[in-house]
BADO-607953 format. One record per atom (N, C-alpha, C, CB): x, y negated, z negated. Coordinates in steps of 0.001 Angstrom, whole numbers, plus 524288, in hexadecimal, padded with zeros to 5 digits. Each point is the difference from the previous one (the first is absolute). Glycine has a CB too. Layout:
// BADO-607953
XYZ...
// end
This chain:
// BADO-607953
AC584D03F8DB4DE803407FEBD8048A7FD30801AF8050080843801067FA967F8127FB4A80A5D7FD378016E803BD804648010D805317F7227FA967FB81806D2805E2807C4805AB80099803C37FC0F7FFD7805F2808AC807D37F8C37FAE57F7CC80C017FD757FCFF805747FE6B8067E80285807677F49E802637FBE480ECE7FC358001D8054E800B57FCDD804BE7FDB2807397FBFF801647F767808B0801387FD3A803BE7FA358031C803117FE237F805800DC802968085D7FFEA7F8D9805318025E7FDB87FD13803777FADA808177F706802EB7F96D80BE47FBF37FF87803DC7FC0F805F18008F7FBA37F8C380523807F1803FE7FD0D7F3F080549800407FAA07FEE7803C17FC60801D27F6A07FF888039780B027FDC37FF58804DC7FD49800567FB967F966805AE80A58808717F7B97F7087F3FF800487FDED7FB0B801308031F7FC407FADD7FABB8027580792804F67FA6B8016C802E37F8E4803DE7F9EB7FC22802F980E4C804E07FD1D7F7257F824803637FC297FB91803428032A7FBF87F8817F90F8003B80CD5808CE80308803D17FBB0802667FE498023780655809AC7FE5C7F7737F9087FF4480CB97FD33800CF80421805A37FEFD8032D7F4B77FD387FDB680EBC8021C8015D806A37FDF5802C5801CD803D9800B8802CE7F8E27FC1B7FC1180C79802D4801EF806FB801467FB64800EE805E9802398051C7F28B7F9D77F83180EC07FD2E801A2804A68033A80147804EC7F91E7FAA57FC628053580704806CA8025F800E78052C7FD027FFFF80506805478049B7FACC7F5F37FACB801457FACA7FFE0802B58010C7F9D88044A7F905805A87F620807487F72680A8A801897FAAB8025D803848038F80577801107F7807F5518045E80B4D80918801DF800E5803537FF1D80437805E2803BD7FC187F7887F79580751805E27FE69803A9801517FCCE7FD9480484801138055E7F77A7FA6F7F787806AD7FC807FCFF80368802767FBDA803F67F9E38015D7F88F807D87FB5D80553803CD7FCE0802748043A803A8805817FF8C7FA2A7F4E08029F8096980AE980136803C3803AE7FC2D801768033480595802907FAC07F6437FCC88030A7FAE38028F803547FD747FC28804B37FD518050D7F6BE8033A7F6C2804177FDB27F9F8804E4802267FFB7804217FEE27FA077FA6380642804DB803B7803BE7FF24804DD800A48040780384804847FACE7FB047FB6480908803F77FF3380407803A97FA0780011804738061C804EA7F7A57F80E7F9F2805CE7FA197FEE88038F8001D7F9CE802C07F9A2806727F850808CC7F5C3804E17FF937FB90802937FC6B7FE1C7FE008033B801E6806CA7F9697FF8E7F3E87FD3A7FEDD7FFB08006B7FB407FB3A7FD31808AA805247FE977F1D07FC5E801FC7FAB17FE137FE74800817F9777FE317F9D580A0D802E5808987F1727FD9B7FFD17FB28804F2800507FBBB7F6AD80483803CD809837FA387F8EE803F1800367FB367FB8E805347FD30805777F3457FE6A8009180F667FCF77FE0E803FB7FADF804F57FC317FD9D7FB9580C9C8029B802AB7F1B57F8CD802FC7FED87FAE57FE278042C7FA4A800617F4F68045E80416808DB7F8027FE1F8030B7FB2B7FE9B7FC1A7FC3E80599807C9801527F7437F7847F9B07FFA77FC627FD8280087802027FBFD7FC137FB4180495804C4801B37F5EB7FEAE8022E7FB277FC4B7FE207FC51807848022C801587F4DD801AD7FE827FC357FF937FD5E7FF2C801BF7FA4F7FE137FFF880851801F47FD047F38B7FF30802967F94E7FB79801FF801C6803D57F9AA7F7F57FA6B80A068037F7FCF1800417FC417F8827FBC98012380C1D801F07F9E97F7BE7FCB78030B7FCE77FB357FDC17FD2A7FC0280629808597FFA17F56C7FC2B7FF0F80F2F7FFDB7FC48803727FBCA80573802D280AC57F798800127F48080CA18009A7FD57802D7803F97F9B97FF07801DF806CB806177FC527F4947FA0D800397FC567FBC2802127FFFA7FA5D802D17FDFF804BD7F9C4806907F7D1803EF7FEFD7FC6D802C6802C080109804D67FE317FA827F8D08064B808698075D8022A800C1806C17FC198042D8038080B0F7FF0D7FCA97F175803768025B7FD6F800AB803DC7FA757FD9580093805A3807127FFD47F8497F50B7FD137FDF97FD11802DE801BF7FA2D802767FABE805D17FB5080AB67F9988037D8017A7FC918045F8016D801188051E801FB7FC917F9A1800338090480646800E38039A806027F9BB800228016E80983807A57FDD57F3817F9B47FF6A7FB3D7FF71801F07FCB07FAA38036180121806817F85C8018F7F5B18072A7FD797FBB18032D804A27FE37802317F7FD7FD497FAC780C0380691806FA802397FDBB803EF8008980297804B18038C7FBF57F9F67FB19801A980B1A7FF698022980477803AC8043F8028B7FC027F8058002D807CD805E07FD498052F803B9803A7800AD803687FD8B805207FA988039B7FA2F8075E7F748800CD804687FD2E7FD288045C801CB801D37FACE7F940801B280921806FD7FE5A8048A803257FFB08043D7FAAA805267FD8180AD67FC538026E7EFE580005804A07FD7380501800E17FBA97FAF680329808B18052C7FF5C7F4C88053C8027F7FCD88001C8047E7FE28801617F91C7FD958048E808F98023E800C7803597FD7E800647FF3E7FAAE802C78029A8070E7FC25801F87F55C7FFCC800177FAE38040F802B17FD9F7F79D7FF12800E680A947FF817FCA8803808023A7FD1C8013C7FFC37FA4D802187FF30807AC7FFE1803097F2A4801B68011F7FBE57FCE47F9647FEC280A0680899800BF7F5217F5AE7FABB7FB398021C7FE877F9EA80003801888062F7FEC17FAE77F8A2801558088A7FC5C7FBE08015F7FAE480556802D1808A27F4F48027A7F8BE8103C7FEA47FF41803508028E7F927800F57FEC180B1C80327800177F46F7FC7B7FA237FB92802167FCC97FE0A7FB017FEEF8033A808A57FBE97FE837F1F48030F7FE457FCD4800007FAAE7FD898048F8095E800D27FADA7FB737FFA68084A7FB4980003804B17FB1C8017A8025C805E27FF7F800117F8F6805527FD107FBB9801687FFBF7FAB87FDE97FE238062D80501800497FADC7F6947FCEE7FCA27FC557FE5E7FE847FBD7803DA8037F802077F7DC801147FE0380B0C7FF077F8EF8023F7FEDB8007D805B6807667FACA7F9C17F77B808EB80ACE7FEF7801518024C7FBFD80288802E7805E47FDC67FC707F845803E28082A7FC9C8042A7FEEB8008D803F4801997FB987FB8E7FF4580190809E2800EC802F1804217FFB27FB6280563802A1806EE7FAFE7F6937F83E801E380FC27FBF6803818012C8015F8067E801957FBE87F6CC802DC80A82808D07FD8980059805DE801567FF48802BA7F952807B17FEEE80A487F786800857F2837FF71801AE7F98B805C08020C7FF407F50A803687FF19810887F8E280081804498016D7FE517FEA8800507FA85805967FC7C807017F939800727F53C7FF158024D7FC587FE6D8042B7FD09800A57FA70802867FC16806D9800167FE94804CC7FD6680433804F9802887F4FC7FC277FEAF80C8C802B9807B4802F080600800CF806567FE4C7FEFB7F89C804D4808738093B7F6887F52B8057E7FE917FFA7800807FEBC7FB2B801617FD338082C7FCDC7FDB17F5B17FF507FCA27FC5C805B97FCD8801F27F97C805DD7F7BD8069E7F83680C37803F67FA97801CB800917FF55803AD8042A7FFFA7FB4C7FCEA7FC6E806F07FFB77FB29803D98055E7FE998027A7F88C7FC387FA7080AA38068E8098C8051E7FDB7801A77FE187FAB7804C18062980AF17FE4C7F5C87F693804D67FEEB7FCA7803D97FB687FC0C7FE648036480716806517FCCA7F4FC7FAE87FBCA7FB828019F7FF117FD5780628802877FDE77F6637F8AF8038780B357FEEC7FD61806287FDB97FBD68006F7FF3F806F28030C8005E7F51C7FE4E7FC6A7FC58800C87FC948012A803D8805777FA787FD037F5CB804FD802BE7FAC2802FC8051D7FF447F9F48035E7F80A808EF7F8A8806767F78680C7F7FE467FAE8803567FC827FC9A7FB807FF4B8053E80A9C7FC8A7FDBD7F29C7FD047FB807FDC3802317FEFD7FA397F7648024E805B680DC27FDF47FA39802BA7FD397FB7F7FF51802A57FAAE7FE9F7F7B9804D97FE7A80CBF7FB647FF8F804D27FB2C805C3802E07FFE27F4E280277801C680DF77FEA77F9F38045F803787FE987FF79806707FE4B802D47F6D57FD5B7FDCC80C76806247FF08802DC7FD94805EE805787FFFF7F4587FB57801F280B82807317F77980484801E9800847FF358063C800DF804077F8217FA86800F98089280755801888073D800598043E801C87FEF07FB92800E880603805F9802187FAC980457802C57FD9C801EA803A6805237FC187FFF57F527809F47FE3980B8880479802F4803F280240801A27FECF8008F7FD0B803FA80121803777F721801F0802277FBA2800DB807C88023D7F9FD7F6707F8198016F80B15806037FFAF804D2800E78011A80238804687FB3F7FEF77FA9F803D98005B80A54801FA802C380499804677FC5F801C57F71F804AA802C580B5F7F80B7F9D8806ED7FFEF80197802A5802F97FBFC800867F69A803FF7FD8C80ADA7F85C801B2803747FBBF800EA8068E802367FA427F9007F8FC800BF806CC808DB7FFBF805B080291801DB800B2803F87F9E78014C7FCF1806647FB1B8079B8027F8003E805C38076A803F18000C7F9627F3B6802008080880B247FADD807048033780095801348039B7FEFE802EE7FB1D7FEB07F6EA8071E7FD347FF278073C7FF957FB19801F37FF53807AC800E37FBC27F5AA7FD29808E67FC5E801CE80312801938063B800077FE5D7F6AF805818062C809107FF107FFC4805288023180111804527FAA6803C07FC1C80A757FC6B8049F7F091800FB803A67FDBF7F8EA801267FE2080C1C7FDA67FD967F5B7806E48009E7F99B802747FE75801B47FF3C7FA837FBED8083480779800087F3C97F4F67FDF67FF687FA5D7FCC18022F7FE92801E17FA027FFF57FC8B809C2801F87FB20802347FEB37FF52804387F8AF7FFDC7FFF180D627FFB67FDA67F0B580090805227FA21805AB7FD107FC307FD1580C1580720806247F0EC7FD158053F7FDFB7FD437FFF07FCDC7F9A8802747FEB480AB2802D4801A47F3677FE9A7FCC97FADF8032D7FAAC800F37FED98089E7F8FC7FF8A7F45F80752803427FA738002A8008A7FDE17FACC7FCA87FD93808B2808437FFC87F58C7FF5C7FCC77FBD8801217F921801A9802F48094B7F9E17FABB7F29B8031D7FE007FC7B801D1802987FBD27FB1F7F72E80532805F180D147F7587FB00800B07FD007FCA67FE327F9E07FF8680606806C8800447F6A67F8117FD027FF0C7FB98800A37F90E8000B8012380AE97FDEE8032E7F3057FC757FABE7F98A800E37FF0A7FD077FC01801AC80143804A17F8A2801A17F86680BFC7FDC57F953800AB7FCC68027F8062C80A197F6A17FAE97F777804B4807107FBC77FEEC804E3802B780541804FB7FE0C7F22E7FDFA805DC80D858020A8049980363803B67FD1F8030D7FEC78095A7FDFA800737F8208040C7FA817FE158053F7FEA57FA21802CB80029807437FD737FB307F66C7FFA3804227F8ED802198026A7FFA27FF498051D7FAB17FD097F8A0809088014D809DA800E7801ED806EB80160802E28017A800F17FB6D801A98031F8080A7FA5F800CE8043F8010E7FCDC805B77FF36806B27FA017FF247F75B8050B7FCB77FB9D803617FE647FDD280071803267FF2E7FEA97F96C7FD8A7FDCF806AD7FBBE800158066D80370802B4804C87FACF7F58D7FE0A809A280A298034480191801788046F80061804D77FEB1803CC7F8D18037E7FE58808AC7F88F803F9807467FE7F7F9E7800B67FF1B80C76801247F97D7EE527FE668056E7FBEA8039E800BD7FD8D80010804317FF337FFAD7F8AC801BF7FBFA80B397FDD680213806F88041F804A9800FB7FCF77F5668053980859809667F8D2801F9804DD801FA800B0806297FD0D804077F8338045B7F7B8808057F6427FE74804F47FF49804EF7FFC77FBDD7FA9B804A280990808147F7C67F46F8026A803477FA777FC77802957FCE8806337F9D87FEF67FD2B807BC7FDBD7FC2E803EF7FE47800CC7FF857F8F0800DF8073580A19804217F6017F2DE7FED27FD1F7FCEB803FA7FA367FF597FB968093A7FC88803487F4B780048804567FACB7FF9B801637FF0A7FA2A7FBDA7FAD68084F808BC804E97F603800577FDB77FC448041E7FBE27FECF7FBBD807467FE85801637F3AC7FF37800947FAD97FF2E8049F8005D7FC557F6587FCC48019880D447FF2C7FF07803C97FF217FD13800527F99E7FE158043080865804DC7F9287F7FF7F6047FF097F7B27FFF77FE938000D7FCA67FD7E7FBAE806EB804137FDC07F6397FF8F7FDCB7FBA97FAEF7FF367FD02807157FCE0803C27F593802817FEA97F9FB801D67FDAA7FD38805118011E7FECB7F744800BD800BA80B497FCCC7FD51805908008E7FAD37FF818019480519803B77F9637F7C57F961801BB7FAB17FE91803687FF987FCDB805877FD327FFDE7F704806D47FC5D8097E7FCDA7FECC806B280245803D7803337FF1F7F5A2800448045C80E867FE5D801748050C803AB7FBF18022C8010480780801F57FCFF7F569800DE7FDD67FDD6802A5800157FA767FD11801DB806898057C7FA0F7F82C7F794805D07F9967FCDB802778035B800A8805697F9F67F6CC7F81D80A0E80729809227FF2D80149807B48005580490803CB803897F8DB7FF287FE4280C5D7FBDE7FFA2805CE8021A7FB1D80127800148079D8030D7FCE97F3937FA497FE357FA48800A5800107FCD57FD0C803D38013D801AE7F7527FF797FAAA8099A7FE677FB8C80560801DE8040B805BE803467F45E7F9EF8008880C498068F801F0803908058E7FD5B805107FF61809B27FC3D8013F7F384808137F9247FF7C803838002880569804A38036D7F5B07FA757FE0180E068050D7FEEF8048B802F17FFF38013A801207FC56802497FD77805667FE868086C7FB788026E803FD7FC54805017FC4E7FCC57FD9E8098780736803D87F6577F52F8051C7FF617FE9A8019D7FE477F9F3800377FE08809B08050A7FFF37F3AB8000E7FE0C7FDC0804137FC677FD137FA1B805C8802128061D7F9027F970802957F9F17FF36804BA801C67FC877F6D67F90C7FFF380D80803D6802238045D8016A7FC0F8046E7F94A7FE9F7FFE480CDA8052F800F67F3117F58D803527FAFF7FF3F8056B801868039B7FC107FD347F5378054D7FB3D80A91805DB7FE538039C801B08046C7FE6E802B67F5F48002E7FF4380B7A7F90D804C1802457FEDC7FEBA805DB80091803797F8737F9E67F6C480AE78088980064803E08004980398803CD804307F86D7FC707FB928084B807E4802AA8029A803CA804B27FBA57FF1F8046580516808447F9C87FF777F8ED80B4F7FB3880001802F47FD908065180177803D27F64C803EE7F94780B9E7FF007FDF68050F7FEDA802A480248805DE7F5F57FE067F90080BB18062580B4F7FF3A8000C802CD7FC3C800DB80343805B37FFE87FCA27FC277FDE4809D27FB687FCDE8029A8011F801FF803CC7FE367F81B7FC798002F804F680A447FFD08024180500801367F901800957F89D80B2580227806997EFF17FB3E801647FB128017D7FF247FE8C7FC597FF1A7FEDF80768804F17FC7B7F7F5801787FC4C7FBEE7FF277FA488031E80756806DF7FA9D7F5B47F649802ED7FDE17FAAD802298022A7FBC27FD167F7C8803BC802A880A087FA107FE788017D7F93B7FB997FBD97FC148034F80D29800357FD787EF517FD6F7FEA97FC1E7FCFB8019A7FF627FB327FD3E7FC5C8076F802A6809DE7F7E37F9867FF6C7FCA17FBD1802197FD61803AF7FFEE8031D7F6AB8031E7F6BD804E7803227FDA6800FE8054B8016D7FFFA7F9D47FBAC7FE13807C2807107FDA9803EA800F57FDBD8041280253803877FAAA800657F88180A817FC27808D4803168004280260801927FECE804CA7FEB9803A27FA957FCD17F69D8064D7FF1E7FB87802B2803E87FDB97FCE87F6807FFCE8036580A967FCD9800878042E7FC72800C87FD537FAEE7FA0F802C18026680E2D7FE747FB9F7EEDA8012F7FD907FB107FD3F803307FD90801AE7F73F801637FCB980D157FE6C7FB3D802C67FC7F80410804207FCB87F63E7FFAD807AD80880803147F4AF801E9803D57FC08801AB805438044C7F8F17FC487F69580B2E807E080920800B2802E5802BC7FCCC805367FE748081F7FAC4802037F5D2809268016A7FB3E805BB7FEF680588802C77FEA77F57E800C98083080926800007F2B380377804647FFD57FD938065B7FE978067A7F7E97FD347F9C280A9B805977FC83804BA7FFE18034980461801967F7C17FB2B8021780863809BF7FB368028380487801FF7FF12802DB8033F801837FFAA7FA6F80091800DB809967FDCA8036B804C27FF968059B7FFF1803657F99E8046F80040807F77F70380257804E17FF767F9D7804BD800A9809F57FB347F88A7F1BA804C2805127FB0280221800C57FD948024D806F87FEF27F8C07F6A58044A8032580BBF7FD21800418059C8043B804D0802037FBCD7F4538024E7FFB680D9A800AF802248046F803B8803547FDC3806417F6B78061E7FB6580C377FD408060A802E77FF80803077FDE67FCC98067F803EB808707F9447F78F7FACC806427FE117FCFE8041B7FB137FC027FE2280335807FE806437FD707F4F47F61A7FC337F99A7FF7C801837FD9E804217FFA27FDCF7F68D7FC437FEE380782802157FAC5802A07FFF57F9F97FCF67FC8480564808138063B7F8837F9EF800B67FB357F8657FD5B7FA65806D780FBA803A37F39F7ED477F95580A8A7FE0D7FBA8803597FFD37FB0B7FD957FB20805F68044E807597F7A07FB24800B77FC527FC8A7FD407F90F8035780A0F8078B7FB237F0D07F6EA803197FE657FC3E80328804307FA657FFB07F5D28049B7FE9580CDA7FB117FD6B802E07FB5B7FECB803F57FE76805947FFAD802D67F4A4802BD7F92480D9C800117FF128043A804887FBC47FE357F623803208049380AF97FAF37F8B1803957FBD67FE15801528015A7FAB17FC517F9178058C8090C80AAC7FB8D80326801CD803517FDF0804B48038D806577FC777F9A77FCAE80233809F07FD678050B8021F801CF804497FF167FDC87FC0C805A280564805257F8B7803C5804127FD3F800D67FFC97FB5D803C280062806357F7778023F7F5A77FE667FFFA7FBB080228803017FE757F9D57FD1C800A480893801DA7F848800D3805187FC5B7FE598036380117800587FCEA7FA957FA4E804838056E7FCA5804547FFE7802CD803AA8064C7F5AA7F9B47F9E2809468033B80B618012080283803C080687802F17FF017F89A7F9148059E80B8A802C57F8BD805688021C7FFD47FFD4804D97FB46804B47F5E9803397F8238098E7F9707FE0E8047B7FCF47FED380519802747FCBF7F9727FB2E800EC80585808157FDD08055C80370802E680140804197F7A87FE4A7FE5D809627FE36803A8804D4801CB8043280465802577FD927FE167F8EA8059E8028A807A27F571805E2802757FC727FDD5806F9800AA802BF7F6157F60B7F9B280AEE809197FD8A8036F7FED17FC1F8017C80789800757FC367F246800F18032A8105B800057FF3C8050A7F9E38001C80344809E3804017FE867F2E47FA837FC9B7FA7E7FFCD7FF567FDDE7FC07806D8800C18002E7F1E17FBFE80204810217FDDF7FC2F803AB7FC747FA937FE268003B808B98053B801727F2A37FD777FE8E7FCD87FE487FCAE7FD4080374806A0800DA7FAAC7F6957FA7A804137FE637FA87803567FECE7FAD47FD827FC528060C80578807227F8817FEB57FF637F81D7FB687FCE47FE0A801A9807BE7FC427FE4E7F7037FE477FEEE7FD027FB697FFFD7FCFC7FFF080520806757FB347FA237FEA0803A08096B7FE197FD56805137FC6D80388802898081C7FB08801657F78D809C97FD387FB5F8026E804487F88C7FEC98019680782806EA7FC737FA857F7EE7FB567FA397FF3D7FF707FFC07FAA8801347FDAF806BE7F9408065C7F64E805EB800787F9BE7FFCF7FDF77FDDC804FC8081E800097FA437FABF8039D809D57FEC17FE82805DD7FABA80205800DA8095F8007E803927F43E804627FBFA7FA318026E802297FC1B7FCF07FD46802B3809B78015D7FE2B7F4327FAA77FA797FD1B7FDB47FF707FAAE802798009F804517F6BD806527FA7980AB57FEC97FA9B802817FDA47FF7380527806E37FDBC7FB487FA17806878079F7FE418014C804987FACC7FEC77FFC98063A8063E8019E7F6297FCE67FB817FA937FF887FEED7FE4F7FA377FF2180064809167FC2B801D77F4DE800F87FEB67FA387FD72801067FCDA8054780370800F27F4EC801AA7FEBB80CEB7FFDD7FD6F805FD7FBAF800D6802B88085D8010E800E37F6FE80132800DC7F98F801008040E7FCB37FC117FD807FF6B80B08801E2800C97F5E77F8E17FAD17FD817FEA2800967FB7A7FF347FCC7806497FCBC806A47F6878027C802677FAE680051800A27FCF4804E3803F8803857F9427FDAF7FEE080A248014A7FDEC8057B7FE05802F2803D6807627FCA37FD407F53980882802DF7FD1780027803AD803C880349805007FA357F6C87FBE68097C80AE0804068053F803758022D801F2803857FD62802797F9DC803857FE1280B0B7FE46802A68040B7FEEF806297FEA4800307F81D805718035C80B6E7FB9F7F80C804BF7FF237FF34803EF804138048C7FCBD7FCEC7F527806A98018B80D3E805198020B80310800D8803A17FD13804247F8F6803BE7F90D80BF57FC0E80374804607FC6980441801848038E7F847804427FA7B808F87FB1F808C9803DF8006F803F6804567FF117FD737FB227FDA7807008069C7FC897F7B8802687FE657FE54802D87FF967F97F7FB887FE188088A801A7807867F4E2802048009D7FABD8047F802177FF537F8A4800757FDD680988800C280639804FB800307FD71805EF7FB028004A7FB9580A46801FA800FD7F251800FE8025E7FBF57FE8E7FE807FBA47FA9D8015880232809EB7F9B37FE717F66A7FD1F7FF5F7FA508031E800E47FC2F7F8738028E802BE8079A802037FA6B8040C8019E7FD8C805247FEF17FE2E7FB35803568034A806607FC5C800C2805CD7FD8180141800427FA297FBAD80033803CB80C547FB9E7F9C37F7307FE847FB0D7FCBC7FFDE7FFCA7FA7D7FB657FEAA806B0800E0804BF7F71C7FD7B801227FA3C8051C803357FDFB7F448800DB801E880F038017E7FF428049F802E47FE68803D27FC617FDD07FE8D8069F8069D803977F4B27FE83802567FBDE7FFAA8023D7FE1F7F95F7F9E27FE5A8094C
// end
């Protein structure tokens, strides 16, 4: 598909839970600026051939990556900042003036941007979930000096190969294990996304002052969070990271710094 405009899009599969469209779209119009963001859905299977048809089309400015496509991408792209080796996935794709794609990852400092200000330094985080999200987080909780992590996910070995790839202390425990106590509890899966299976996990382990961060965003008011809020645990949803990575990806798409001014009407929107 081509269009008269330059427009950018977020892709996965399923891809109808995004919010990513609304986020940007607030942004355009706020700048005045003349470009569409849509979402598309992309299999599996359809992902080579959709980015080299975005690839020979003029107006395409880029996409976001999303569930499954994160690690995929790493193949079909290129990858001069070396995300691979310090991430192993791909949320962003840019198109360059001379028509080369090359991807990065925003992932990590919108992950990290909403608890920045606490000191991780020596902390134990536990980490549920082992896909593309989740080696964004790694990478981020070791710029900020955790000190160990342990994985909570359905394959032990690709847990354990991405605590050895990040070189972090830590280690691997199944869905149905206790969890251990921590200093933060991360949900990095799917689970308890909107048509997906619900996380059911006991909080009871965590100390009084954790913090439970749950990246899932649709709903935004996840089991897991109403879980922790019972137990009066500090929390943060979806949208924090949802909004700071998009921030990053805007610039690089359209070439403008986003109205952070205006996030709390943002919000409002994405709350809606």
């Amino acid at each position: 598909m081509t269009t008269d405009i330059p427009y950018a899009e977020v892709i996965g599969d399923p891809i109808t839970q995004s919010k990513s469209p609304l986020i940007h779209k607030f942004w355009l119009e706020r700048l005045d600026i003349k470009a569409d963001y849509r979402a598309c859905h992309v299999t599996p299977d359809e992902l080579p051939g959709y980015v080299e048809q975005r690839r020979a089309d003029p107006a395409w400015r880029g996409c976001n990556v999303t569930i499954p496509h994160k690690i995929a991408m790493l193949d079909l792209v290129d990858d001069p900042g070396g995300v691979r080796e310090k991430i192993g996935a791909m949320n962003t794709i840019v198109k360059q003036s001379d028509g080369s794609l090359i991807g990065t990852n925003t992932d990590a400092a919108g992950f990290l941007a909403p608890i920045a200000d606490t000191d991780w330094s020596g902390k134990h985080a536990i980490l549920i979930g082992a896909g593309g999200a989740a080696r964004a987080v790694i990478f981020a909780l070791k710029q900020a000096g955790i000190g160990e992590i342990t994985i909570v996910a359905r394959s032990g070995l690709k847990a354990s190969g991405m605590l050895m790839q990040a070189s972090v202390k830590g280690s691997v425990l199944p869905m149905d294990a206790r969890l251990p106590t921590a200093d933060l509890l991360i949900n990095a899966s799917p689970l308890g996304m909107t048509g997906k299976p619900p996380l059911e996990v006991d909080l009871d382990p965590l100390p009084a002052d954790a913090l439970v961060y749950d990246l899932v965003y649709a709903p935004l008011k996840t089991g897991l969070l109403r879980a922790a809020k019972k137990r009066d645990l500090a929390v943060v949803d979806g949208l924090d990271m949802l909004i700071g990575q998009a921030a990053l990806a805007f610039e690089l798409f359209f070439g403008a710094t986003p109205p952070m001014e205006d996030d709390a009407q943002l919000r409002k929107l994405l709350n809606a």
